[in-house]
C-alpha positions in Angstrom: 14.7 -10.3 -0.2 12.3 -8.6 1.2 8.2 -8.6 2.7 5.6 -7.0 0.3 2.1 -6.7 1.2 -0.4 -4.9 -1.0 -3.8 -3.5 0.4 -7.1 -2.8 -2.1 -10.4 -1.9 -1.6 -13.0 -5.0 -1.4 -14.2 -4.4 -4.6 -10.9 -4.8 -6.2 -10.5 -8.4 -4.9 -14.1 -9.1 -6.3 -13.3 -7.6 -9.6 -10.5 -9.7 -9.7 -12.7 -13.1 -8.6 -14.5 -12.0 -11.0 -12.2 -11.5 -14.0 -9.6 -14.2 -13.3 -6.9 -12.9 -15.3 -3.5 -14.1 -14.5 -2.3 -10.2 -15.3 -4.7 -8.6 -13.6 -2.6 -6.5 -11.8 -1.0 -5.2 -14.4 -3.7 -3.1 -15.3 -4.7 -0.1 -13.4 -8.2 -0.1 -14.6 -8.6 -2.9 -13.0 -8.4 -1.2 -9.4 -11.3 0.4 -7.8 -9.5 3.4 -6.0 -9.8 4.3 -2.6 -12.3 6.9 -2.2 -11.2 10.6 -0.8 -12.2 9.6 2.5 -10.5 6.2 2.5 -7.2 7.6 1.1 -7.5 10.9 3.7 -7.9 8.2 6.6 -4.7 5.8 5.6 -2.8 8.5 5.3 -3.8 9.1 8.7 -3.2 6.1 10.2 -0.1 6.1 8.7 1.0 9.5 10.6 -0.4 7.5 13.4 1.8 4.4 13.3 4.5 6.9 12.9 5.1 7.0 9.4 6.6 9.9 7.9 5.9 11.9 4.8 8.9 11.4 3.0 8.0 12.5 -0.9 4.8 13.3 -2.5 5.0 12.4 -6.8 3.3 11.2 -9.6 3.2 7.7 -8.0 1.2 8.7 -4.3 2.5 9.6 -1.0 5.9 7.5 0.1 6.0 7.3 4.0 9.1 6.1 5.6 9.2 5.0 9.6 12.4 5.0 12.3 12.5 2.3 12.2 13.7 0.7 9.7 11.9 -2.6 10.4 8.8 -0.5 9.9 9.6 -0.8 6.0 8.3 2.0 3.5 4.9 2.5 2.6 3.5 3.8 -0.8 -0.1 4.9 -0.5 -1.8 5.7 -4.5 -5.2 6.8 -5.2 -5.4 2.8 -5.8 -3.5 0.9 -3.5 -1.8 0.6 -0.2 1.9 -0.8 -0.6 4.2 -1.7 2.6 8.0 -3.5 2.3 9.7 -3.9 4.5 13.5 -6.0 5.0 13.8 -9.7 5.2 14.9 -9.8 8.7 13.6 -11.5 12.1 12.7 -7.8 13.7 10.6 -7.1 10.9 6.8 -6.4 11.7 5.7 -8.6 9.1 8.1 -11.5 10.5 
């Protein structure tokens, strides 16, 4: 098992208020993505928190931490995506 947490932009959780669809999530379109600025200043943070750049594909920016009870981090043009292990030192515990 493990902790997931998945960050949007504001106006995705509206949409999604708005829309009550049970899938909503399933379709990209439905996200707002971050813009340039939003996505250049997680990625900061990130580098901040000490995160590390591990790979950069199709899918957005994978950071990795030290830590292991850090977790990984996926950051898209849409999303911000943290798990991390089901254990009591983990920072979402």
């Amino acid at each position: 098992m493990s902790y997931n947490i998945q960050i949007f932009r504001i106006e995705t959780k509206e949409r999604k208020q708005k829309l009550n669809s049970e899938d909503f999530f399933e379709n990209d379109e439905n996200l707002v993505p971050f813009t340039d600025q939003q996505f250049q200043e997680l990625k900061e943070r990130l580098l901040q928190y000490g995160y590390h750049l591990t790979k950069e594909d199709e899918y957005g920016l994978h950071f990795n931490h030290e830590d292991e009870d850090y977790g990984m981090v996926l950051l898209t043009s849409h999303g911000l995506y943290f798990t991390a292990g089901w254990n009591h030192n983990s920072i979402f515990e």
